[in-house]
C-alpha positions in Angstrom: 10.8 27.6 57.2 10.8 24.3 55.2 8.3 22.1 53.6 8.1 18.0 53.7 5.6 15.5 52.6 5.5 11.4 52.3 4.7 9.8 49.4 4.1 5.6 48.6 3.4 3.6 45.3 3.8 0.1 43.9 6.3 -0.3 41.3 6.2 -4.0 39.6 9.6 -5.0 40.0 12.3 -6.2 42.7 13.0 -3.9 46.0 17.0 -4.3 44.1 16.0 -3.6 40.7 14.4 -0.6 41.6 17.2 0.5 43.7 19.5 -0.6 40.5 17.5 1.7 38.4 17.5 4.4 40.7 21.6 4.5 41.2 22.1 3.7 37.8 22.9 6.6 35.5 21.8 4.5 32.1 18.1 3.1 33.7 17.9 6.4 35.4 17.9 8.3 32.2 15.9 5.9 30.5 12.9 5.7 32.8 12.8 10.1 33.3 13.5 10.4 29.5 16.5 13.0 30.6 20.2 12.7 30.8 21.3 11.5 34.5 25.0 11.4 35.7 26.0 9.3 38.7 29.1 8.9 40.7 28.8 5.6 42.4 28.3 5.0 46.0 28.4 6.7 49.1 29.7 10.6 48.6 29.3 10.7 44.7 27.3 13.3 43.3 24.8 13.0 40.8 22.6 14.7 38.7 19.3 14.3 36.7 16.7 15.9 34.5 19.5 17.6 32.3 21.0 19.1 35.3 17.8 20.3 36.7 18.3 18.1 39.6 21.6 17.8 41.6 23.0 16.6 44.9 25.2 13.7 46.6 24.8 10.7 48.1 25.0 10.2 51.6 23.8 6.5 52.8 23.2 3.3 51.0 21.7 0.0 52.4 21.5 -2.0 49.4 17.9 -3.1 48.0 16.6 -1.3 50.7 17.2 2.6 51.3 18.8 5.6 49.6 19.6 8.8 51.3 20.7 12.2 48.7 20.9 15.8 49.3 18.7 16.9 46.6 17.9 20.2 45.2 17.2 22.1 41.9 17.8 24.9 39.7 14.7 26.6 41.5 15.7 26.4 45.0 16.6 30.1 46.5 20.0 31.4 46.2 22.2 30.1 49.5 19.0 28.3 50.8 20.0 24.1 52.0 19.7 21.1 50.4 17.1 19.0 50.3 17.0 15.7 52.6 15.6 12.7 49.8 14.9 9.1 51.4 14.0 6.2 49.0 12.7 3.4 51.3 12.1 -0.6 49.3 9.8 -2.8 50.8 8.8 -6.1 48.6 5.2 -6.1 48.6 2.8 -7.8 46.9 2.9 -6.5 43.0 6.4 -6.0 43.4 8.2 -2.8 45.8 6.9 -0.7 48.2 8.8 2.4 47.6 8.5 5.4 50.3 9.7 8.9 49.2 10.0 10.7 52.3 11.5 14.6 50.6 12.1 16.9 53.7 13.7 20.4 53.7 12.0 21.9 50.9 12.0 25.1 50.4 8.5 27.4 51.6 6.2 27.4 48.6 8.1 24.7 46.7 6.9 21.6 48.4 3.5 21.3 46.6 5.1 21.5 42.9 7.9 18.4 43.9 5.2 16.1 45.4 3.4 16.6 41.8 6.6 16.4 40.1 7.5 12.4 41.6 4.2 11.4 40.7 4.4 12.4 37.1 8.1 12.7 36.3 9.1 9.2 38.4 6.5 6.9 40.0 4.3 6.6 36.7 7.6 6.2 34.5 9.2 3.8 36.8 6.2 1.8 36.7 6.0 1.8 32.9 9.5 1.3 32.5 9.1 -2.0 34.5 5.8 -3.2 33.5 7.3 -3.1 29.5 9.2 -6.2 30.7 6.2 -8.3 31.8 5.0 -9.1 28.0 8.2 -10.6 27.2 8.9 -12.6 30.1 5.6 -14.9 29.8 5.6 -15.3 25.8 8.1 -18.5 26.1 5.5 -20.4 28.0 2.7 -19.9 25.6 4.9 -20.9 22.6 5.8 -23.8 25.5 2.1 -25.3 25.5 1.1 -24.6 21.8 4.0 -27.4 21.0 2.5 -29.5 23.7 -0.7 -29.3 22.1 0.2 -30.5 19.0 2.2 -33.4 20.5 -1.5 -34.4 21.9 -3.0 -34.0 18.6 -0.3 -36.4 17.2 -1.2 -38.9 19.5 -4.9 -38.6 18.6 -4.1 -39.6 15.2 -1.6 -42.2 15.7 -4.7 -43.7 18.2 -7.5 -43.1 15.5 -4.9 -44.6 12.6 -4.7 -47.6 14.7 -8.1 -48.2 15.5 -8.9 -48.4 11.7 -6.1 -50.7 11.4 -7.6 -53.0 13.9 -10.8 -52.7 12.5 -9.6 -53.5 9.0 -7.6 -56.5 10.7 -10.9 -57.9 12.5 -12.8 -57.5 9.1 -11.4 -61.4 7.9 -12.5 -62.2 11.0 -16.0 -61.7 10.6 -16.1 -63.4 7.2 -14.5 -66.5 8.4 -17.7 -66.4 11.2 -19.8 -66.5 8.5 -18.0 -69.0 6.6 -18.2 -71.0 9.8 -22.1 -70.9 10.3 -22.7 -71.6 6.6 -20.5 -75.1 6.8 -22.2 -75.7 10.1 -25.7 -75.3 8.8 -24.7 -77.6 5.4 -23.7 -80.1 8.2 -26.8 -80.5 9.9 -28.8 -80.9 6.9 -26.8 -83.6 5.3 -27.1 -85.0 8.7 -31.1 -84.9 8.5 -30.9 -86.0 5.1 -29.1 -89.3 6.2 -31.8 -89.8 9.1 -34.7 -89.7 6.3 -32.9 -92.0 4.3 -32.0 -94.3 7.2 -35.9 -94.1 8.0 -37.1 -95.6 4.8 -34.9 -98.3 4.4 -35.9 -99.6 7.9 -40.0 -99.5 6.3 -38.6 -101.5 3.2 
């Protein structure tokens, strides 16, 4: 008698990256923390967790689904392998990824369910979320620059507004220059009426 489960979580990357990671010896190691050995593509074996874990591969359909024999160092002397299916779904937040593990061994099933949770899902995610920070810092930098260029063209705008006010200062004096001759015009004007007033009573 043989145990399966089902289990499904979010990882915040591509349906391909994840699969990349997955197949890739180098990411594989570095997301468990544990040397991993693959043979690439369909029929080459593999191994993970320092050996812990071992099978082959049996069917690919890249970005999508990954079929391995899978079994460990625990599993009962001339017992089966394993049946492991990774489906990748995009979703939103990144891939849906289904872990469908069938053929377990009786009593084993409960300690592997715990062990993909703790040992894969939450590393994957971590290993993938790292990236976020990185990839959104250029654009910040992006809009401080554009900031300042705004800030420039404030003061260039202020600089010539006092220019112009400096500039319309003459202006204003020659105004006043104006009204003074104008008033000096109209009383020599009156002047010359009074004067032309008395001659006429002589």
């Amino acid at each position: 008698m043989t145990e399966s489960f089902t289990l499904t979580t979010i990882i915040p990357a591509t349906p391909l990256r994840v699969y990349q990671a997955w197949l890739d010896e180098r990411e594989h190691g570095a997301f468990t923390g544990a040397k991993a050995e693959t043979e690439p593509g369909i029929g080459g074996a593999f191994t993970a967790w320092d050996g812990y874990i071992r099978g082959r591969t049996l069917e690919l359909s890249e970005g999508q689904r990954i079929l391995q024999s899978w079994r460990t160092s625990e599993f009962p002397p001339g017992s089966e392998d394993s049946l492991l299916e990774v489906l990748l779904e995009e979703s939103s937040g990144g891939t849906r990824l289904t872990l469908r593990h069938s053929g377990i061994p009786e009593g084993q099933g409960e300690s592997y369910e715990a062990g993909w949770v703790d040992h894969y899902f939450e590393p994957l995610k971590r290993y993938f979320a790292a990236v976020a920070p990185r990839s959104v810092s250029r654009p910040k930098a992006a809009k401080k620059k554009v900031v300042r260029k705004r800030t420039k063209v404030k003061a260039r705008a202020a600089a010539r507004g006092r220019s112009s006010a400096r500039a319309r200062k003459p202006v204003r004096a020659k105004g006043k220059g104006s009204r003074r001759i104008h008033a000096a015009g109209k009383r020599r004007k009156a002047a010359g009426r009074k004067a032309r007033r008395g001659a006429r009573r002589r």
